[in-house]
N, C-alpha and C positions, 0 to 999 in steps of 0.2 A: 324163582320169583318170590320164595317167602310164604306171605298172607297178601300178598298185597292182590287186593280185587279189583276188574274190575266193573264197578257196578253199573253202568247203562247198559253195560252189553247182557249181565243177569240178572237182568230187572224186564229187557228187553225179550230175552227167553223165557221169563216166569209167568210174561202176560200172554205169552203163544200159548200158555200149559191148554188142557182142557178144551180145545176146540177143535177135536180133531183132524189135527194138521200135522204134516211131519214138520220140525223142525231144522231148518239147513243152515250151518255155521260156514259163513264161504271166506276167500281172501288168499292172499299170496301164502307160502308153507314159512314156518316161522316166525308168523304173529303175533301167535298166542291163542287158537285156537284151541289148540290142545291141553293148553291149561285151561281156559274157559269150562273145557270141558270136564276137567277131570275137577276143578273147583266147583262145578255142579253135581257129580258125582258124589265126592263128600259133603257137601251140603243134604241132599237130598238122602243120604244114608244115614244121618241124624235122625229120622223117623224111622222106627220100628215098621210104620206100615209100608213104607216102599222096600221094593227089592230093585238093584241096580243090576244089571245086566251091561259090561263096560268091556268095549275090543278096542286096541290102539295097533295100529295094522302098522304103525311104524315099528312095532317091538316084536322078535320074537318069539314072544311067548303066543302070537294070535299066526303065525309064519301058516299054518294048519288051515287056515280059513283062506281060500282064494277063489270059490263062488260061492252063489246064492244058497245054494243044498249046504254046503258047509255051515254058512252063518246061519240056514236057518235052524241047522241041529244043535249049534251052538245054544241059541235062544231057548230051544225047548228043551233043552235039558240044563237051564237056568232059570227058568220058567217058575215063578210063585204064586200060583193060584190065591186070591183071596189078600193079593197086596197089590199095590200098585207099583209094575212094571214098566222101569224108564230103561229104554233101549238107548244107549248110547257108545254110538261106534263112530273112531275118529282115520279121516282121509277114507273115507268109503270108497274112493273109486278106482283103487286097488285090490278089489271084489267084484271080479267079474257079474254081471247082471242084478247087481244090488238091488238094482231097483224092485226087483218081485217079491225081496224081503218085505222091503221099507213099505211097496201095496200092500201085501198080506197082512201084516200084524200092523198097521194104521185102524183096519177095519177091527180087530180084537179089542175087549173093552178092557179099562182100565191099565192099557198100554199108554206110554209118551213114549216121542222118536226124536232123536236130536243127532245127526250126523254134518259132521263136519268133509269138505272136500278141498282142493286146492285148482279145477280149474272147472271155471264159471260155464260154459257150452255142455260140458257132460251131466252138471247138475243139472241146469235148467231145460235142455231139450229132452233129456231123457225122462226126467221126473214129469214135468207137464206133460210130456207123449201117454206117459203109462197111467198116471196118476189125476190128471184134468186140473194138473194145475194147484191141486189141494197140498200147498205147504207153504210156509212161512221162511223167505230167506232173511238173513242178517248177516248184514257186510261185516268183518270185521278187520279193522284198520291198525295200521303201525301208529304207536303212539301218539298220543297229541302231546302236548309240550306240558301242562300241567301233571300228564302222566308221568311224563320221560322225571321231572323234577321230583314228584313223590318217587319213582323207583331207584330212582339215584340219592336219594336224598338231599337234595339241591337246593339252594335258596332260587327263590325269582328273580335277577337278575341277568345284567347285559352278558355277563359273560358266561351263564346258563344257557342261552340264548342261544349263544354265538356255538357252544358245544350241539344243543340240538339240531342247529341249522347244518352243524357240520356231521355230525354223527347219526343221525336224524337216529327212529323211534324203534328198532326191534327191542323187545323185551328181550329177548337173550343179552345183552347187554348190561343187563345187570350181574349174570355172573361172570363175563367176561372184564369188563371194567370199560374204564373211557378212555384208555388209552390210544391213540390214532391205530399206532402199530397194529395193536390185537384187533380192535373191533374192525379194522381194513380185510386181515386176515377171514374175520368171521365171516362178515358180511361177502366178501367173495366166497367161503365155501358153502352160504345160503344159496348163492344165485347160481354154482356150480349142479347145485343138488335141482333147483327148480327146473334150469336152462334140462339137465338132464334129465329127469324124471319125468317133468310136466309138459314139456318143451319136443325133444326129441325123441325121446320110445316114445310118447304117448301119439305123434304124431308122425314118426316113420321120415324123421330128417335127416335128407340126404346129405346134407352141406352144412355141419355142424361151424364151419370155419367163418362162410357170409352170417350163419346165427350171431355168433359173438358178435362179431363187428357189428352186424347190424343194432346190437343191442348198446353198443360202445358209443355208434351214430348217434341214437336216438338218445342220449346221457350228454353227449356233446352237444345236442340242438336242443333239448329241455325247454321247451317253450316258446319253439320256432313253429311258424305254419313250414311242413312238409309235406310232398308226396310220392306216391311210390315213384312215380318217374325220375321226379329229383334224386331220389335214393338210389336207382339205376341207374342213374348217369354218373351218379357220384362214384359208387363201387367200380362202376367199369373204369374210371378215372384212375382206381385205386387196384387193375387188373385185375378185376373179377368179373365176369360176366353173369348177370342176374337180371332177369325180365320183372317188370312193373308187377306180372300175375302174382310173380313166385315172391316178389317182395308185401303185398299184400296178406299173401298167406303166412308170411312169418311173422307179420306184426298181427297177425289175427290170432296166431298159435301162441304171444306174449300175452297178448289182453285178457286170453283167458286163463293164464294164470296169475291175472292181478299185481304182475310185474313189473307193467305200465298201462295206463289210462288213455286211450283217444280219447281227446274234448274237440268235437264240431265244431264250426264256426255258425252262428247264426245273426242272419243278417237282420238288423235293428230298425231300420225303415220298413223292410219287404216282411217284415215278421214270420222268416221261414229257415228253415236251415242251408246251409251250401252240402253239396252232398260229395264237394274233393278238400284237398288240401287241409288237415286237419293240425292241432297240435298232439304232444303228446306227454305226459307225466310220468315219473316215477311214483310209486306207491310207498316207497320208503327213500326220502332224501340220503341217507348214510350210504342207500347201495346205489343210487346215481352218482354220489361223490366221487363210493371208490373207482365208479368207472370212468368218470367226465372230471376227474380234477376240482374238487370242492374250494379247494384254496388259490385253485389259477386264479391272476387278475382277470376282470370281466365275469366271473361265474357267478356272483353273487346274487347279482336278479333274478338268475336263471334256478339257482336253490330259492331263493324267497319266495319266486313265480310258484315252482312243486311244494310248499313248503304252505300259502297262503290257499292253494287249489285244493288240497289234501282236508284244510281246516273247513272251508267250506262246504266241501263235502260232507266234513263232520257234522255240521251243522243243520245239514239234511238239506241242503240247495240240490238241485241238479245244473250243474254247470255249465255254458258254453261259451267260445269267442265270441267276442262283439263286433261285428262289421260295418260300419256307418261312412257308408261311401268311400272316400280314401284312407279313413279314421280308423284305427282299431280299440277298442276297448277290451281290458286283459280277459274279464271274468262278468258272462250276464248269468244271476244266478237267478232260480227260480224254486217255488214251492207248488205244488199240487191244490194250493189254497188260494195264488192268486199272488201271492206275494212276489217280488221282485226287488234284486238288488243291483247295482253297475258298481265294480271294484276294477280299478286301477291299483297296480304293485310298481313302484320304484324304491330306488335301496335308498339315495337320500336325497332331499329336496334344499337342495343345497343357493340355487340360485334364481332370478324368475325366468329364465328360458325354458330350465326342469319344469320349474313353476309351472308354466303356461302349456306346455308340452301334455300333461299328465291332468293339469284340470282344465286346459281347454276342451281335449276331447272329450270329455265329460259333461260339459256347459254346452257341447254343441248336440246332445241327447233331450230331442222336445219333449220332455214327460217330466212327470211328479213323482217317480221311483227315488227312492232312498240313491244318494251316489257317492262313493268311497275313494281317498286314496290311502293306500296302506305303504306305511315306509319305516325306515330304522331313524329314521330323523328322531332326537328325543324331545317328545313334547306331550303335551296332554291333548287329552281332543280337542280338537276346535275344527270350527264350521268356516268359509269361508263368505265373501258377500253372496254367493250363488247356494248357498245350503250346501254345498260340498263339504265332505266331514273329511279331512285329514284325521286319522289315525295309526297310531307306531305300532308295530307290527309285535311285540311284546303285548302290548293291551288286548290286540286282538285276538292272540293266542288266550289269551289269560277269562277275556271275558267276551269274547267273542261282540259280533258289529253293536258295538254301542249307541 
């Protein structure tokens, strides 16, 4: 990846320093995590008075370290008295019992701890069980589109645009190129390594064959309300036999490797959530395509939809469906502050049936919340007589809800 940094994410990290917190880099395996961290490593090795203490469990030069009594003799016979020691070990949870490290020396002074993992349940139930909670996580996402353009070095443009949407954002992709072919290639041997690694040892699966498929499903309905039952019915449709339980469990054993995203539905009159039938996302559009067909006709909403959810996210909303009696609205996002936004995604607003379709349900939301359509139609913003803000889905990316 060069020099290329990048900076919310260690800007995000440098304000954790000093508060005695461990630090947790989380997200799907080939993000960028692991550059993150090792471009914090050389950063921070620029001062004479820190000493870095750095394990990357994916190499084997660290093969030696496979529990907690290992890493922790690692450390203390790297240990710099009278400097300040950043502990930084990347996919921790391929170390057995880490967690007794990452307590011990949090309590050590002039320690900082920054570990990286790839699936979200083993950090956070574990660490809060041992630790009360005391660390600071940070998501960290595939590309946004202004990223993907600087790593690529790309003009902003439609047909910029058109490659992210289809290629979507792993940073590996810089050194593999944009060519369809290879990055098809790549991007199935990322999701081979997750599906296996984070996926099945980690979780003792039995039926690695309904995994795929089911992973294949849920790339193919990108933005469908589903539930486990539909999905069992479905699969047995397709001669497989698979109960509603065990289909739960396998989407529960994908979300926590940030593979894919449940987004809830929450219902907008009754101001509460539905607790079935949910959507679901990809974390990186490129590896939904290679599985769900990016260029079949009809897909294109369905990337726009992972593609607009993803940005939001970025944005720091917390996302859910919209439910408003028979109405659906795509995305209600929210802040911790109070804020609120309603976004509708269609690909193009071509006639007024689309028209009315897409800002009707919209106009039929009784509140004063900001309200969105986001689409490839090309125009500049504008508002409609109802305050509804059409915006093209380029803008959005580029400078988020205007």
């Amino acid at each position: 990846m060069g020099n290329i940094i990048r900076k919310p994410y260690l800007d995000k990290i440098e304000q954790a320093f000093g508060k005695d917190t461990i630090i947790v880099l989380v997200g799907q395996r080939r993000i960028g995590k692991s550059y993150l961290l090792r471009q914090l490593r050389d950063e921070k090795a620029k001062d004479g008075s820190n000493n870095i203490i750095f394990v990357d469990k994916e190499k084997k030069d660290f093969d030696a370290i496979r529990d907690y009594r290992d890493l922790n003799a690692f450390i203390d016979e790297h240990r710099v008295e009278g400097k300040t020691n950043y502990i930084l070990v990347d996919e921790i949870q391929d170390i057995e019992e880490f967690e007794r490290t990452v307590r011990s020396y949090r309590e050590e002074p002039d320690t900082e701890i920054v570990i990286t993992g790839s699936n979200s349940l083993m950090l956070s139930s574990e660490l809060t069980t041992l630790i009360g909670g005391r660390y600071k996580e940070i998501y960290i996402q595939a590309l946004s589109y202004n990223e993907f353009l600087t790593f690529h070095q790309l003009p902003d443009n439609d047909e910029s645009l058109s490659e992210y949407i289809n290629l979507g954002g792993l940073p590996g992709l810089q050194k593999i190129g944009l060519d369809e072919n290879d990055a098809r290639e790549y991007q199935q041997d990322v999701l081979n390594t997750v599906l296996l690694k984070d996926v099945i040892m980690r979780n003792n699966i039995r039926n690695p064959v309904f995994l795929e498929n089911l992973v294949r499903f849920l790339a193919d309905n990108t933005g469908k309300i589903i539930s486990a039952n539909s999905i069992s019915k479905f699969m047995r449709g397709q001669g497989q036999k698979i109960t509603s339980t065990a289909v739960i469990n396998y989407i529960k054993a994908l979300c926590e490797t940030y593979v894919i995203h449940k987004v809830s539905r929450y219902d907008i009159h009754g101001k509460r959530l539905f607790e079935t039938n949910d959507k679901y996302y990809f974390e990186d559009n490129g590896i939904r395509n290679c599985l769900g067909g990016g260029n079949r006709e009809g897909d294109i909403e369905k990337v726009m939809e992972n593609v607009v959810y993803n940005h939001l996210v970025r944005l720091g909303y917390e996302v859910t469906v919209g439910q408003l009696q028979a109405s659906e609205i795509d995305f209600v996002c929210s802040k911790p502050t109070g804020e609120r936004v309603y976004v509708q995604v269609a690909y193009i607003i071509a006639d007024d049936a689309t028209r009315q379709r897409e800002f009707g349900n919209l106009r039929a939301i009784n509140d004063n919340y900001p309200k969105y359509v986001i689409s490839m139609t090309p125009l500049v913003t504008r508002n409609d007589d109802n305050g509804i803000i059409h915006l093209n889905l380029r803008k959005f990316l580029t400078e988020g809800l205007v």
